[in-house]
C-alpha positions as CSV (number, residue, x, y, z in Angstrom):
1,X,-20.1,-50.3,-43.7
2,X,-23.3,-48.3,-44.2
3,X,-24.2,-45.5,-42.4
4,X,-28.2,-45.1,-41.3
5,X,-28.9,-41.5,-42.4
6,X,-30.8,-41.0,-39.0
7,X,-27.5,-41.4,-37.6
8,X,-25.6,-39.5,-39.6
9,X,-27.7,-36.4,-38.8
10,X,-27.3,-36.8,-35.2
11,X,-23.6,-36.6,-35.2
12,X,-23.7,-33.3,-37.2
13,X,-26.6,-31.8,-35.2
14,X,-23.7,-32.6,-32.2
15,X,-20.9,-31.6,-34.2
16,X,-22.5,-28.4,-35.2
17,X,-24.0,-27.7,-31.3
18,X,-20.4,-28.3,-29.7
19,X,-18.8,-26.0,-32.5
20,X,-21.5,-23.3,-31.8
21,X,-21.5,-23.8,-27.8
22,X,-17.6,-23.3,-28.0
23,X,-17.9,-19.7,-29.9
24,X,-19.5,-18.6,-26.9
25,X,-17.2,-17.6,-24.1
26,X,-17.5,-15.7,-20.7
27,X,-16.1,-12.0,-20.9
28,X,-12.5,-11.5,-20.1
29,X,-12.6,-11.0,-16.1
30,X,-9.4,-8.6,-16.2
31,X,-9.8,-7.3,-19.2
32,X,-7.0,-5.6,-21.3
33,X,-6.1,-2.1,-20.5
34,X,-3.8,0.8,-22.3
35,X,-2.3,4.2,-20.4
36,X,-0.1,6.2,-21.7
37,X,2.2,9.2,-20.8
38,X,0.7,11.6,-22.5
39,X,-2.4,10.7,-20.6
40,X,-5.0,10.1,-23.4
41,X,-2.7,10.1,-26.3
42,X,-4.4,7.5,-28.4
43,X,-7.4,9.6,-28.1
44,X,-6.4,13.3,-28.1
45,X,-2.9,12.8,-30.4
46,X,-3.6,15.8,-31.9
47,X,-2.9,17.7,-29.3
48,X,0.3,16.0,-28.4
49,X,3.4,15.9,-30.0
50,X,4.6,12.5,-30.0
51,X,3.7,9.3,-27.1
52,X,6.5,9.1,-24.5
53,X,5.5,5.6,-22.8
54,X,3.0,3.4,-23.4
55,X,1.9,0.7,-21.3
56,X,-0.5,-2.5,-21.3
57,X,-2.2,-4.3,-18.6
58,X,-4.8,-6.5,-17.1
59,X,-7.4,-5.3,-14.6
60,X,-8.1,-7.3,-12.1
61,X,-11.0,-6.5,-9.6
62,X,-11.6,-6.6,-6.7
63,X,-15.1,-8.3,-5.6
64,X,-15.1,-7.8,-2.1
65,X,-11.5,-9.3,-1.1
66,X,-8.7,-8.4,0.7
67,X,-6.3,-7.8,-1.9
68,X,-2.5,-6.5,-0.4
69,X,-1.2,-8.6,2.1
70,X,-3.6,-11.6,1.0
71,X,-5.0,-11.8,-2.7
72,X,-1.6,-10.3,-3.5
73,X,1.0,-11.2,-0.5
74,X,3.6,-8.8,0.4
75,X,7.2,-9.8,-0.3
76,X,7.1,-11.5,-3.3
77,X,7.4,-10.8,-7.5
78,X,3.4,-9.9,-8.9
79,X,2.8,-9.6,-12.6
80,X,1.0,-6.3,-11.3
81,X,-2.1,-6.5,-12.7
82,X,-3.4,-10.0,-14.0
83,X,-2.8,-12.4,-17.0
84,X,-0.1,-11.9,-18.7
85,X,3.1,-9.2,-16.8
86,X,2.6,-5.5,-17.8
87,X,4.4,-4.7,-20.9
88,X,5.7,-1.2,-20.7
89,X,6.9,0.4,-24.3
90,X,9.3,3.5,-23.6
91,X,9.7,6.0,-26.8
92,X,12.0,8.0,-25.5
93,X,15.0,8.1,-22.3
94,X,12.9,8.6,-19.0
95,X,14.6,8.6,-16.0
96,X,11.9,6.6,-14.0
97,X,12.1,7.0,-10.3
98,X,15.3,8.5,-10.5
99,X,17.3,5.3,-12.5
100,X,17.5,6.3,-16.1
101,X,15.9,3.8,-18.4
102,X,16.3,3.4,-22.0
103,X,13.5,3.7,-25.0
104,X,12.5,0.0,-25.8
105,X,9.9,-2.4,-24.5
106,X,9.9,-4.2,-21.1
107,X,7.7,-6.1,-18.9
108,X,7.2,-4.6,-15.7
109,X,6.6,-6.5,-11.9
110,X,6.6,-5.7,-8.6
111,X,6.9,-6.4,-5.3
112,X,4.0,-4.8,-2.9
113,X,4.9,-4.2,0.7
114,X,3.0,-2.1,3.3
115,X,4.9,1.0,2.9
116,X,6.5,0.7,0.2
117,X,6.5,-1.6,-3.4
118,X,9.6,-2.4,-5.3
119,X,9.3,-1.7,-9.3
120,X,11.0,-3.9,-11.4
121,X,11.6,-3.4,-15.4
122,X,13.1,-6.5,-16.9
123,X,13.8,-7.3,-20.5
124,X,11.8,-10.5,-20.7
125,X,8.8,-10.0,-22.6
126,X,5.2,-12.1,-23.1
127,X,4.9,-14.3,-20.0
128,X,1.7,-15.5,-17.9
129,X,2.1,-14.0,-14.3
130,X,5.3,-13.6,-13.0
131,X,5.7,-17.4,-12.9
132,X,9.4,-17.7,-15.1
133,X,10.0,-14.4,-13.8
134,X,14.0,-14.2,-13.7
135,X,15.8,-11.1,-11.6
136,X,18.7,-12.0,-13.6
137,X,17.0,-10.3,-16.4
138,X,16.1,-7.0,-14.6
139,X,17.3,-3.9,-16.7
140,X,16.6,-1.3,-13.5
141,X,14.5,-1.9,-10.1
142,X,13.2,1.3,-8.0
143,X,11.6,1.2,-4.3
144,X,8.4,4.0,-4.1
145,X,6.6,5.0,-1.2
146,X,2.6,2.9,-0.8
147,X,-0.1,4.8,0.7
148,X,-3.4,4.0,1.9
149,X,-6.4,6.1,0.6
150,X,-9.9,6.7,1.5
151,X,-11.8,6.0,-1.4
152,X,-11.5,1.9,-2.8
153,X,-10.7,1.1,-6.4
154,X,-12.3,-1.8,-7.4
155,X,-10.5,-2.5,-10.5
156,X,-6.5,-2.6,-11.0
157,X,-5.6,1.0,-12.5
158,X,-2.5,2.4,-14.1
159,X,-2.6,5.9,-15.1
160,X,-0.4,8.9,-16.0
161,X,-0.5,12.5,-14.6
162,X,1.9,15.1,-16.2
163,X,2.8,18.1,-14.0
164,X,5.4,20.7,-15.5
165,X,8.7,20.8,-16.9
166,X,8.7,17.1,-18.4
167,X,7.7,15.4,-15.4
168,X,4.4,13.0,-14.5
169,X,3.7,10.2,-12.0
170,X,2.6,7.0,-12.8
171,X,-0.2,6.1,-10.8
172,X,-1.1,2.4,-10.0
173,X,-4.5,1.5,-7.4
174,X,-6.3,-1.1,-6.4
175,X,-8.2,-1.4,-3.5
176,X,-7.1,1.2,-1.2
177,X,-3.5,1.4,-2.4
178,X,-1.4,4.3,-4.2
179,X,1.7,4.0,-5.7
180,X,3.4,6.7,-7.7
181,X,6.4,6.4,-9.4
182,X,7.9,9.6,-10.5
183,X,9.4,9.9,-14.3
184,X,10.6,12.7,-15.9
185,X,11.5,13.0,-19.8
């Protein structure tokens, strides 16, 4: 069978069009984040002796909805964040929240409420969502206060503050909700 050359030079014009049209993707939506206790380690590690906890996320945003309560519902497991669950690396023993936790690397859920969220560690790593989320595999859980603020984050945040004495919080916003969860190490 003979091929016309006419076309052969249409199908690779379409070949090449669908191979170039495919290279071209929409920016990530919740787009990969890093925090980490020091806060700015990665960048200022000279000043620091060595990273205590290191953790990666997604940051979702919020584009005018009603996120806690709705977007997110109370009472139930959240990847906390988007994508893929949060997956927290610990360099050192912290006592997180009171419940000491081990060095290693976990994922890390949670379960929003109004007044307070439930923090879950779990040894599973490298899953979309919380969707084959298993309690069974939970290596500590801790319950810390929620507040409402003022001022409205529109992107998903997790970030460290150190105070004194080996201690810092872990702050996590969105919208117009606070959670801290107090470590010390």
């Amino acid at each position: 069978m003979k091929i016309n050359k006419t076309v052969l030079l249409i199908i690779l014009s379409l070949v090449w069009v669908n191979s170039k049209a495919q290279i071209k993707q929409a920016p990530d939506v919740s787009p990969l984040n890093v925090a980490y206790l020091p806060d700015n380690y990665a960048h200022d590690w000279n000043k620091h002796e060595k990273a205590i906890i290191k953790i990666y996320y997604s940051q979702p945003k919020k584009k005018d909805r009603e996120v806690f309560g709705s977007l997110v519902p109370y009472g139930k497991v959240w990847r906390t964040g988007a994508n893929e669950s949060v997956e927290i690396k610990v360099f050192e023993d912290v006592v997180f929240a009171g419940k000491k936790l081990k060095a290693g690397t976990y994922s890390m859920y949670s379960i929003p409420n109004e007044k307070e969220w439930v923090i879950i560690i779990n040894s599973v790593l490298d899953h979309w969502g919380a969707y084959s989320y298993d309690q069974t595999d939970d290596v500590i859980r801790v319950t810390v206060p929620s507040t409402n603020q003022s001022e409205t984050v529109e992107s998903f945040s997790i970030r460290f503050h150190e105070s004194s004495g080996n201690k810092a919080v872990m702050r996590m916003a969105w919208d117009q909700t606070l959670v801290e969860v107090p470590i010390t190490y």
